[in-house]
ROMAR-785738 format. One record per residue (C-alpha): residue number from 1; residue in three letters; chain; z, x, y. Coordinates in pm, 1 decimal. Each point is the difference from the previous one (the first is absolute). Example, Ala and Ser with C-alpha at 12.3 -4.5 7.8 and 13.67 -1.06 7.14 Angstrom:
# residues 2
+------+------+-------+----------+----------+----------+
| titi | dolo | vexfi |        Z |        X |        Y |
+------+------+-------+----------+----------+----------+
|    1 |  ALA |     A |    780.0 |   1230.0 |   -450.0 |
|    2 |  SER |     A |    -66.0 |    137.0 |    344.0 |
+------+------+-------+----------+----------+----------+
END
This chain:
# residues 227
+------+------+-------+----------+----------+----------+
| titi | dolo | vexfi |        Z |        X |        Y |
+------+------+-------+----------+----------+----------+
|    1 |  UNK |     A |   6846.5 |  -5571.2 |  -1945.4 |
|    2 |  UNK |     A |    337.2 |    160.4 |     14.5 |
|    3 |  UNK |     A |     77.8 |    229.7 |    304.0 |
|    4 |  UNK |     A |     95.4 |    331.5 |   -231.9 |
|    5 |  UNK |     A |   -365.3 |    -79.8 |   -126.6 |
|    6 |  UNK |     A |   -172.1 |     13.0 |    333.0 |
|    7 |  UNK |     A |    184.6 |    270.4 |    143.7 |
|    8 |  UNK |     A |    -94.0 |    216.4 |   -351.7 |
|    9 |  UNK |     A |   -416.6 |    -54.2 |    100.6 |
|   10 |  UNK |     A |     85.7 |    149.2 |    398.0 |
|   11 |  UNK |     A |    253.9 |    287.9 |   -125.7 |
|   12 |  UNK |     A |   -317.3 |    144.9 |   -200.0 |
|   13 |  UNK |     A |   -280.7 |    -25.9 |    247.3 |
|   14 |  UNK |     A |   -189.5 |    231.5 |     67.8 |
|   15 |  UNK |     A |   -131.6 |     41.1 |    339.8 |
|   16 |  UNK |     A |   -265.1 |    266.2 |    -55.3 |
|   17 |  UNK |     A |   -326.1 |   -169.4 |     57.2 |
|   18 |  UNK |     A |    167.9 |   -207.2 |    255.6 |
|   19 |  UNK |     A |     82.8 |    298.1 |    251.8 |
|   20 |  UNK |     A |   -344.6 |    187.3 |    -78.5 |
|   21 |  UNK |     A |   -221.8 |   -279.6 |     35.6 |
|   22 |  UNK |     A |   -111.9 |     62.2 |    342.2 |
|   23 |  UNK |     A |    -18.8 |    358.8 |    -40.3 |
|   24 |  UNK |     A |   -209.7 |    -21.9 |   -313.9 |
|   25 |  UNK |     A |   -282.8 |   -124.2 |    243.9 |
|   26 |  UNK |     A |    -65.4 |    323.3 |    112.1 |
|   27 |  UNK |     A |   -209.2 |     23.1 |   -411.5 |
|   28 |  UNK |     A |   -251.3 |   -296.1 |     96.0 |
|   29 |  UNK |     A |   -233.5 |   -124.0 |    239.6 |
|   30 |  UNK |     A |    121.0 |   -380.9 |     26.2 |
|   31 |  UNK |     A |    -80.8 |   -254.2 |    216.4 |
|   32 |  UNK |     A |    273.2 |   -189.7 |    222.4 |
|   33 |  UNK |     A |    -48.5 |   -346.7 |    146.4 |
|   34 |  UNK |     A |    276.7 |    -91.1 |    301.6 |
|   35 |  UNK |     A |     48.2 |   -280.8 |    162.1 |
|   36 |  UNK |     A |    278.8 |    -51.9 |    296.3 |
|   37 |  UNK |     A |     69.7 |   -341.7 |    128.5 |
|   38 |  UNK |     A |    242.8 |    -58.1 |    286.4 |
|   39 |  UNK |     A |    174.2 |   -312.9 |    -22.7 |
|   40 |  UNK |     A |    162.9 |   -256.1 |    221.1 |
|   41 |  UNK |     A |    361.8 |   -146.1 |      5.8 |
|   42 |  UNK |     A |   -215.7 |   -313.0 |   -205.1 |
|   43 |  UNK |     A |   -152.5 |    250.4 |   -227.6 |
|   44 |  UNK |     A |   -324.3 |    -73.1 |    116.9 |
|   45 |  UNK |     A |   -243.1 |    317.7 |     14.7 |
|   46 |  UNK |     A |    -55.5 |    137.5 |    357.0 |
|   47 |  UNK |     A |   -155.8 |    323.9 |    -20.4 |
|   48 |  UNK |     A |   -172.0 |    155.5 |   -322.3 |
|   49 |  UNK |     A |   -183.1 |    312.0 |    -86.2 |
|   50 |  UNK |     A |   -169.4 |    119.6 |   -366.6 |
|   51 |  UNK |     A |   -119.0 |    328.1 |    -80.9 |
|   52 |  UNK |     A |   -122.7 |     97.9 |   -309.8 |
|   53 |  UNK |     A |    -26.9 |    419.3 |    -32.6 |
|   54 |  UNK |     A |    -71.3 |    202.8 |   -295.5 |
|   55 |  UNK |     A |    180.0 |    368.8 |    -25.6 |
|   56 |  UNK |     A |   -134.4 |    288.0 |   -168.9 |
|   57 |  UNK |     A |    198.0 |    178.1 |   -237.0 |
|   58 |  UNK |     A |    274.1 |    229.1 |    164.7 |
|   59 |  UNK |     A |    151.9 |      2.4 |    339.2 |
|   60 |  UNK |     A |   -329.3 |    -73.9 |    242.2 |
|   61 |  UNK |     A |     -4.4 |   -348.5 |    160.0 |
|   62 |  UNK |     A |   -175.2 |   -327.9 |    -90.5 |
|   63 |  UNK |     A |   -336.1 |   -106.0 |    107.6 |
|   64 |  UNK |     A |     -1.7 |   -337.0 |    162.4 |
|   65 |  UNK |     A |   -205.7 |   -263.1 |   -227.5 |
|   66 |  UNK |     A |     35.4 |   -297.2 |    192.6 |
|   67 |  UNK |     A |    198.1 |   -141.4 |    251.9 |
|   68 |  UNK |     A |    123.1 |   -345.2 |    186.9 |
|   69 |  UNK |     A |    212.9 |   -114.8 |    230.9 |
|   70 |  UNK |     A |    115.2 |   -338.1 |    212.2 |
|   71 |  UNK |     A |    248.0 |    -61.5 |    260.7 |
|   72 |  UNK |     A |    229.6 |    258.5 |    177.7 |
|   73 |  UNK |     A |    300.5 |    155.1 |   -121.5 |
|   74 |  UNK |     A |    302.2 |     39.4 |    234.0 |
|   75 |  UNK |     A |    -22.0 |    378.8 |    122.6 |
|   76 |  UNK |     A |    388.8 |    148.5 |    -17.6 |
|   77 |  UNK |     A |    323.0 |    -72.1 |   -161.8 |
|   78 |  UNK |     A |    187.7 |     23.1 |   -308.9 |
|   79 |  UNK |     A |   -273.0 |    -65.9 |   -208.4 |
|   80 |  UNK |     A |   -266.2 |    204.6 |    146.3 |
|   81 |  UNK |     A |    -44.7 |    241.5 |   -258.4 |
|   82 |  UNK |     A |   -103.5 |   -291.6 |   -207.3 |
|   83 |  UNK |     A |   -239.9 |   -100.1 |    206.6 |
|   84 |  UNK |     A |   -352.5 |    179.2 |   -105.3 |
|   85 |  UNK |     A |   -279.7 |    194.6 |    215.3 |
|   86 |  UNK |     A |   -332.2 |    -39.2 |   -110.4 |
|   87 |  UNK |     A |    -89.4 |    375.2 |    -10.3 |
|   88 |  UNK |     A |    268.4 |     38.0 |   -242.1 |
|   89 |  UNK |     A |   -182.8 |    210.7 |   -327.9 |
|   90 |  UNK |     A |    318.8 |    233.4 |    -94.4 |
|   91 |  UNK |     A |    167.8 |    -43.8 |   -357.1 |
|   92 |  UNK |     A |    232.3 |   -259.1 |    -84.2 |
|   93 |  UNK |     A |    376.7 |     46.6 |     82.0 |
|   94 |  UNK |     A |    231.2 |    -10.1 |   -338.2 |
|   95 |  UNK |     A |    120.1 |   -332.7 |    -12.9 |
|   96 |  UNK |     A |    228.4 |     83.3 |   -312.7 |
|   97 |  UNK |     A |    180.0 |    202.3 |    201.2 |
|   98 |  UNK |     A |    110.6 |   -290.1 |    255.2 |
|   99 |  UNK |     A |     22.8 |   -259.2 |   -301.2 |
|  100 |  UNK |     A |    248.9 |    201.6 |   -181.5 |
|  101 |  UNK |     A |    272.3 |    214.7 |     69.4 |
|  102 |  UNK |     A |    172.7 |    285.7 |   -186.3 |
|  103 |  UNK |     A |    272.5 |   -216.5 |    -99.6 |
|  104 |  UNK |     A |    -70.6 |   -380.4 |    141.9 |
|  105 |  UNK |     A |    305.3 |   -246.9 |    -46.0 |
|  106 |  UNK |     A |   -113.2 |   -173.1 |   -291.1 |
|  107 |  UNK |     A |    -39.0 |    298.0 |   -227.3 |
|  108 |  UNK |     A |    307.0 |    203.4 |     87.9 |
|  109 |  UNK |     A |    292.8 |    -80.8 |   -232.0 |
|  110 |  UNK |     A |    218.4 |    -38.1 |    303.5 |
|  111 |  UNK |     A |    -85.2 |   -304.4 |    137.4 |
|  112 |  UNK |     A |   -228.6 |   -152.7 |   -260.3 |
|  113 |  UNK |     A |    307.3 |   -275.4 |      1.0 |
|  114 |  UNK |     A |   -163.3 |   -104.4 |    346.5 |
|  115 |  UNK |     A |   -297.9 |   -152.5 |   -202.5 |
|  116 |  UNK |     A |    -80.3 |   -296.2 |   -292.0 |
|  117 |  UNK |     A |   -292.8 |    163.0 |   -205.7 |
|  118 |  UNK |     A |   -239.7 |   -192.3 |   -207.4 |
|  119 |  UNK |     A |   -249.4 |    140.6 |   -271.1 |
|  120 |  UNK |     A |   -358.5 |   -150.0 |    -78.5 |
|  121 |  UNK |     A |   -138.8 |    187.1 |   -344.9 |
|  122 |  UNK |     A |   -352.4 |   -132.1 |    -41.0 |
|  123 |  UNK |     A |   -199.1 |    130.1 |    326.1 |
|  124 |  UNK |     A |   -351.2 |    219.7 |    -11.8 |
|  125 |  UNK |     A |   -113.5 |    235.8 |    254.4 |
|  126 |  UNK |     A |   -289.7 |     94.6 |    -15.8 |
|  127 |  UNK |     A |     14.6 |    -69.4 |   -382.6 |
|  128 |  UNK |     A |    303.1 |    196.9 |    -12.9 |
|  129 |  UNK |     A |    321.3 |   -201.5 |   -153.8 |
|  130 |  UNK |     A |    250.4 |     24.6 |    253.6 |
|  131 |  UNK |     A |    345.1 |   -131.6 |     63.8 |
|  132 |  UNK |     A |    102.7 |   -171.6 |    342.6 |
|  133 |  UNK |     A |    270.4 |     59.3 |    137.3 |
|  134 |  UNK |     A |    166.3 |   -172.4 |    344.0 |
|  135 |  UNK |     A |    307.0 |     72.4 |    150.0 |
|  136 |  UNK |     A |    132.1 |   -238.3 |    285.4 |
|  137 |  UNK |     A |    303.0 |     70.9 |    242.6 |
|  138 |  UNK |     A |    280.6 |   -207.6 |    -42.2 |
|  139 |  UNK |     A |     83.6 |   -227.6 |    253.3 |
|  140 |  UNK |     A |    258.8 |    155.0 |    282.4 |
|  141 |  UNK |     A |   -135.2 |    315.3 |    -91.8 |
|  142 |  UNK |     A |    -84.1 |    252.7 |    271.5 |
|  143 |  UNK |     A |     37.5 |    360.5 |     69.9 |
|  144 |  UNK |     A |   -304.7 |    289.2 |    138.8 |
|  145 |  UNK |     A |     17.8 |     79.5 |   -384.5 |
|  146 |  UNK |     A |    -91.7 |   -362.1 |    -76.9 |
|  147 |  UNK |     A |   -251.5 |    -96.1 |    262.9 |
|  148 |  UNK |     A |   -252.0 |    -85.0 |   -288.2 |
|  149 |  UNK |     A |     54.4 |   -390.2 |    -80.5 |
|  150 |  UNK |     A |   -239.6 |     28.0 |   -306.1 |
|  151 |  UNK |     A |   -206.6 |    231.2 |   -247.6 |
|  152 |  UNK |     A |   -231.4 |    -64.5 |   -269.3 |
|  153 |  UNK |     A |    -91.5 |    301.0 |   -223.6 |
|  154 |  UNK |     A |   -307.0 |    -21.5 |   -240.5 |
|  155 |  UNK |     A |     78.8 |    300.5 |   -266.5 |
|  156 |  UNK |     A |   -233.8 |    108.4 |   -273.8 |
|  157 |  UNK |     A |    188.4 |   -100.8 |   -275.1 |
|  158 |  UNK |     A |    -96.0 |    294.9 |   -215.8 |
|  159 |  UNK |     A |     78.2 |    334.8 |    262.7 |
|  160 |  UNK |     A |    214.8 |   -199.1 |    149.8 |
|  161 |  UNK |     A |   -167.9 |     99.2 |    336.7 |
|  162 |  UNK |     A |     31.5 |   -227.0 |    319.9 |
|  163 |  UNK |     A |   -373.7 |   -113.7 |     94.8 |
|  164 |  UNK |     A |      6.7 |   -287.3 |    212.2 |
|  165 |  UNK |     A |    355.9 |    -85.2 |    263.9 |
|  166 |  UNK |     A |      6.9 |   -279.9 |    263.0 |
|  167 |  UNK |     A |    290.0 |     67.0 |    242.7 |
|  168 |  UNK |     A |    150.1 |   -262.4 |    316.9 |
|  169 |  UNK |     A |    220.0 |    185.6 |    193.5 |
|  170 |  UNK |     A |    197.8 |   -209.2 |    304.4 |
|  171 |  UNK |     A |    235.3 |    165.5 |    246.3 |
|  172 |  UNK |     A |    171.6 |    -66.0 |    350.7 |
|  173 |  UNK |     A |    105.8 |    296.2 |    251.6 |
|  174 |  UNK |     A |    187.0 |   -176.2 |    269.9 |
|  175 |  UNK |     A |   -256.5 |   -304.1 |     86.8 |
|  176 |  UNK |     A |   -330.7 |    173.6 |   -131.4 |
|  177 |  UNK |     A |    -64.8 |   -153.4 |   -346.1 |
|  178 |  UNK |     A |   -298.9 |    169.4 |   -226.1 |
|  179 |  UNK |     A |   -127.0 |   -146.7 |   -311.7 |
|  180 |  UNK |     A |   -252.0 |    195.6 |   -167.9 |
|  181 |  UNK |     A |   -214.7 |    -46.0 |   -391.5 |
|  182 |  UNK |     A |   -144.5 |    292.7 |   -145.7 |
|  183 |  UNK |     A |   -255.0 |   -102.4 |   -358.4 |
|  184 |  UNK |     A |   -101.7 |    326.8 |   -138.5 |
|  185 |  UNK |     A |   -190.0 |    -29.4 |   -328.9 |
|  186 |  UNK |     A |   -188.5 |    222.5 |   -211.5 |
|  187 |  UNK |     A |   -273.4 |      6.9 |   -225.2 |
|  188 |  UNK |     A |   -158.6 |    255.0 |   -300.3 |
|  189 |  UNK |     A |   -265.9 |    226.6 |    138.2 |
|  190 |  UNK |     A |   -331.3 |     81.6 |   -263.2 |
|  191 |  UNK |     A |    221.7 |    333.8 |    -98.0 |
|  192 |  UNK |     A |    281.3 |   -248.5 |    -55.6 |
|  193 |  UNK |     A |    270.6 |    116.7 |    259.9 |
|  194 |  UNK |     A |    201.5 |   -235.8 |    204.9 |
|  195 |  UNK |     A |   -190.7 |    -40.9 |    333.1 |
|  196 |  UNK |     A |     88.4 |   -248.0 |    340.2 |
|  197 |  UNK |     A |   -194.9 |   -342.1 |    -82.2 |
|  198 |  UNK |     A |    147.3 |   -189.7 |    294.8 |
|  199 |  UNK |     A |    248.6 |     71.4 |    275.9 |
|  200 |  UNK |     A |    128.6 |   -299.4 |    158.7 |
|  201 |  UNK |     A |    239.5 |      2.6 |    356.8 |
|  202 |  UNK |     A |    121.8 |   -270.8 |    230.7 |
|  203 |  UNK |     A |    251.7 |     43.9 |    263.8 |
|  204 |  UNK |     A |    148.7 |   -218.1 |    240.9 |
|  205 |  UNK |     A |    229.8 |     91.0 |    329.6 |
|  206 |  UNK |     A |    190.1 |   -274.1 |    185.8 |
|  207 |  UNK |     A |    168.2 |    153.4 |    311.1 |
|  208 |  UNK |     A |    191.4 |   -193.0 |    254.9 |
|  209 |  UNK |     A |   -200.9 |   -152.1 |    327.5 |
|  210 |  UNK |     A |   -338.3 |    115.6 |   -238.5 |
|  211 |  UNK |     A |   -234.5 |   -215.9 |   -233.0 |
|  212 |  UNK |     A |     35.4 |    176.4 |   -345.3 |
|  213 |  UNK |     A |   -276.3 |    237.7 |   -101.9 |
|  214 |  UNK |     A |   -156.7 |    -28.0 |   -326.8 |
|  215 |  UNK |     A |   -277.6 |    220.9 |   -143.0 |
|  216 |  UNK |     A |   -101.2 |    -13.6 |   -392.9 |
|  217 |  UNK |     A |   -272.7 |    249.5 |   -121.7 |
|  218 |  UNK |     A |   -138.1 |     33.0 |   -364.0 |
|  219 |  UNK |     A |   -168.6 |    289.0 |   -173.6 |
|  220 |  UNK |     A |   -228.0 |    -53.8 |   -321.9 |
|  221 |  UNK |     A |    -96.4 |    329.1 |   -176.7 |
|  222 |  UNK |     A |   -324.1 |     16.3 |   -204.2 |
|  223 |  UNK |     A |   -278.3 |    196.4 |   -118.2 |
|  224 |  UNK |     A |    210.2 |    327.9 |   -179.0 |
|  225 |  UNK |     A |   -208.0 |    271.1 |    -69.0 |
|  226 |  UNK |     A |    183.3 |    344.7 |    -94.7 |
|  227 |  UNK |     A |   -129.7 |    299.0 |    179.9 |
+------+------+-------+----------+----------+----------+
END
């Protein structure tokens, strides 16, 4: 697929249902499953906790369903705020919001250069024909403005509006290196708006004289029902 082509499919998107997604939860009572793993330098799972709450419609918190844990996570650090308490019942943060910002590297004209683009035409979400599209960094390319390595847009091919984007962003500040993956995806609810599905995040911090910290947590929304 030609790069003019490509480029045409990400200068119309539409990032409407994208942005509101989280907000839009306020309308439904919805049920949220979590899971946070901590990981080791192997990958291998040291600490884990699962929740699964379901929120009323509006602003009031969840009510705790079910919950699990094993092993201890590492109190402090970088990655703290990753780490979950079990008492936690308040709404999800917006994810969409850290995924994608107002003008990422990869859609502004200005440095789209920085990137090879490819185009996949025959994906379904959620039975919705979508297009694919993924945009890698060139090689040699760095920059704050270019700190994400890779995208992957899912965009309803009809309203051309962004409803699914995997993001891995890398960066070094002196010798603390980050690498971070944010998976948002959404789904239709019963009234048919564009609602979160699954939020996906993994992050990993390697500083000097340190093991690097790794935590990964997963969110599966279910059970829409509009107020």
């Amino acid at each position: 697929m030609p790069r003019d082509s490509v480029l045409a499919v990400l200068t119309r998107l539409n990032r409407t249902a994208f942005d509101s997604a989280f907000a839009r939860l306020d309308a439904y009572a919805v049920t949220r499953h979590v899971r946070t793993e901590q990981l080791d330098t192997t990958g291998t799972i040291t600490a884990r906790r699962t929740r699964t709450l379901r929120y009323p419609p509006g602003p009031d918190p969840g009510t705790v369903q079910r919950a699990d844990s094993a092993g201890q996570f590492r109190a402090g650090g970088l990655l703290a705020g990753l780490s979950p308490t079990p008492s936690r019942r308040t709404r999800p943060n917006n994810l969409a919001e850290q995924a994608l910002s107002d003008q990422p590297a990869y859609l502004a004209p200005r440095t789209q250069e920085a990137y090879r683009y490819a185009l996949r035409r025959d994906s379904l979400l959620d039975g919705t024909p979508t297009h694919v599209v993924e945009a890698k960094a060139r090689s040699g390319e760095r920059g704050a403005d270019r700190s994400i390595r890779y995208a992957r847009l899912t965009i309803d091919r009809a309203s051309h509006e962004l409803v699914g984007l995997s993001t891995t962003r890398a960066s070094q500040i002196l010798l603390f290196r980050e690498q971070s993956q944010i998976t948002l995806r959404l789904r239709r609810a019963p009234d048919e708006a564009w609602v979160p599905h699954l939020a996906r995040t993994r992050a990993v911090v390697d500083v000097p004289l340190r093991a690097p910290r790794q935590f990964r947590t997963t969110s599966a929304y279910s059970g829409y029902v509009p107020r």
